[in-house]
C-alpha positions as CSV (number, residue, x, y, z in Angstrom):
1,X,207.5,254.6,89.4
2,X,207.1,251.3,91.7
3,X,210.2,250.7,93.8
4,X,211.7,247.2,93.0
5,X,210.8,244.3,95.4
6,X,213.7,243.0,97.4
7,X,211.6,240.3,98.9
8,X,208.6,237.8,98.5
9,X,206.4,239.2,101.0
10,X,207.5,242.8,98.7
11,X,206.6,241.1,95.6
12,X,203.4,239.2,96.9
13,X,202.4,242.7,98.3
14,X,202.7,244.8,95.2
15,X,201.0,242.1,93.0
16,X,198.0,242.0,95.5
17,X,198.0,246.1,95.2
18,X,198.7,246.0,91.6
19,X,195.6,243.1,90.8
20,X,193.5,244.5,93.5
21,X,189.8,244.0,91.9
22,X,191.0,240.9,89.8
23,X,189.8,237.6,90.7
24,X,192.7,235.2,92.2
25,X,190.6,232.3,93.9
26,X,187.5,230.8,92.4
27,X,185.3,229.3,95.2
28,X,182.7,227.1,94.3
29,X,179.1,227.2,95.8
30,X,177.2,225.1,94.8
31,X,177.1,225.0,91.1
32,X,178.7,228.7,91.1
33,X,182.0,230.0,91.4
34,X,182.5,232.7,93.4
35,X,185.6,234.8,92.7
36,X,187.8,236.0,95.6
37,X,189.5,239.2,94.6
38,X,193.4,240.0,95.9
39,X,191.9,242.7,98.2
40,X,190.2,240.4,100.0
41,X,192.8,238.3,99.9
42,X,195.4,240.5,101.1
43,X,192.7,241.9,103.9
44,X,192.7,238.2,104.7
45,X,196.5,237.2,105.1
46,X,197.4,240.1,106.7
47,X,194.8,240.2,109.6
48,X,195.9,236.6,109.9
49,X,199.7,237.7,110.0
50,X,199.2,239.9,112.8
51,X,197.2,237.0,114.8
52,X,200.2,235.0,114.1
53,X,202.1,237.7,115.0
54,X,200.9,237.6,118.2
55,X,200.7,234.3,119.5
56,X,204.6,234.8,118.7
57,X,205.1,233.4,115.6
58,X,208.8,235.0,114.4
59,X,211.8,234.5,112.5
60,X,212.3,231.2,111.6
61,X,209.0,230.2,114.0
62,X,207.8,226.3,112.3
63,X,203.9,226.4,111.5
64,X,202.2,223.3,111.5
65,X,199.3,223.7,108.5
66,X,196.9,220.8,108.2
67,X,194.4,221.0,105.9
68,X,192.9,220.4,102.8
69,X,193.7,222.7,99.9
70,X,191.4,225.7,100.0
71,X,191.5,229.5,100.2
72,X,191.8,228.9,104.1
73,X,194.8,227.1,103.3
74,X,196.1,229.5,101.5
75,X,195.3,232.8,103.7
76,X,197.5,230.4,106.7
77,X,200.3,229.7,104.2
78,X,201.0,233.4,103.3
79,X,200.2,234.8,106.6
80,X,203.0,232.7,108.3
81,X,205.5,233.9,105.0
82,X,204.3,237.2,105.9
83,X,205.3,236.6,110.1
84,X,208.5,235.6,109.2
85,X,207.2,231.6,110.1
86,X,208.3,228.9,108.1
87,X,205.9,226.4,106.9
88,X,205.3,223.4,107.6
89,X,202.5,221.7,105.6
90,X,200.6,218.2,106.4
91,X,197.9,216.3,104.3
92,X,195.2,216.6,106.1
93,X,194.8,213.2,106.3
94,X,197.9,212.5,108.2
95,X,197.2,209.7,111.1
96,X,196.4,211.7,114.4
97,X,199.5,210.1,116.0
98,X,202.1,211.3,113.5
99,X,201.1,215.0,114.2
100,X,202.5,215.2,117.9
101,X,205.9,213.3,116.3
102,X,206.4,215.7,113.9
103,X,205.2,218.8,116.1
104,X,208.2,217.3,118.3
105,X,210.5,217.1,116.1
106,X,210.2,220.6,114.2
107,X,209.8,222.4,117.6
108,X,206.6,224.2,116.4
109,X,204.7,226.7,118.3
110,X,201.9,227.0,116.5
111,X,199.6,224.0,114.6
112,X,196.7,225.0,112.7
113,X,194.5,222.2,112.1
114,X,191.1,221.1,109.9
115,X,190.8,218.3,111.7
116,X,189.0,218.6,114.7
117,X,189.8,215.1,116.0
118,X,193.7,215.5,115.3
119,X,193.1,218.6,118.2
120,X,192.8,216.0,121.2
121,X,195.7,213.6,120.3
122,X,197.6,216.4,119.7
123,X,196.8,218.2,123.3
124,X,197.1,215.2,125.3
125,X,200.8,214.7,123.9
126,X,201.9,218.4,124.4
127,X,200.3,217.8,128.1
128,X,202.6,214.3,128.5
129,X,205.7,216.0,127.2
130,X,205.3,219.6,129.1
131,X,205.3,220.9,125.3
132,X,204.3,224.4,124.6
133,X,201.6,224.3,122.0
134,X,198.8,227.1,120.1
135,X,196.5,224.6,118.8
136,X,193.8,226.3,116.4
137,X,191.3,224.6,114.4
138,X,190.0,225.7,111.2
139,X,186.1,224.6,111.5
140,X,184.5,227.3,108.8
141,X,183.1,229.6,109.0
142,X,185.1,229.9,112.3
143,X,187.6,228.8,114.2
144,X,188.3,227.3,117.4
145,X,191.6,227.4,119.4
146,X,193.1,225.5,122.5
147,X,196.4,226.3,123.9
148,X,198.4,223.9,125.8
């Protein structure tokens, strides 16, 4: 008998157990889709929990996401659920300038970014401001990260 969830990262959990070999992305390539299944998607937001985790997202911890809609998206926006973080998600098309504004003003910790150029504005702000800033850029297949 399954115990009854109490909480979303619960639910999200035993759904990802319970659907394990089912497709729940489709990610095209070229003219294919490619199905990602909820084990690999769980494998995925949990590995990036921990990261998160560690760089000291907790409780209530604001996570700047930047980025186009994709299963990259996705792993970030459950993974910070799953830290405890509270997200905090930006077009990725936001002007470079309005980042560092809003980074101010919801006293994140951690931005991830798809944007490469967004990376330096962002930086040189923290740097003016003596803010405390994990700066990590989502360039796939990997990613890059600057901390300031």
């Amino acid at each position: 008998m399954d115990m009854q969830a109490t909480n979303l990262n619960q639910a999200l959990l035993a759904a990802m157990d319970r659907y394990a070999e089912q497709p729940c992305f489709q990610i095209k390539q070229g003219r294919n889709f490619q199905p990602v299944p909820y084990q690999q998607l769980q494998g995925q937001v949990l590995s990036v929990a921990k990261f998160f985790s560690a760089q000291g997202v907790v409780d209530g911890e604001r996570v700047i996401i930047a980025a186009d809609n994709s299963l990259e998206w996705m792993v970030v926006y459950l993974a910070c659920l799953f830290s405890g973080g509270v997200a905090v998600p930006l077009h990725v098309t936001v002007a470079p300038d309005t980042i560092p504004l809003i980074v101010k003003d919801t006293e994140a910790k951690l931005v991830i970014l798809q944007e490469p150029a967004h990376s330096h504005r962002l930086t040189e702000f923290c740097a003016n401001h003596s803010l405390s800033l994990s700066i990590f850029t989502i360039n796939q297949p990997t990613a890059t990260s600057s901390s300031v």
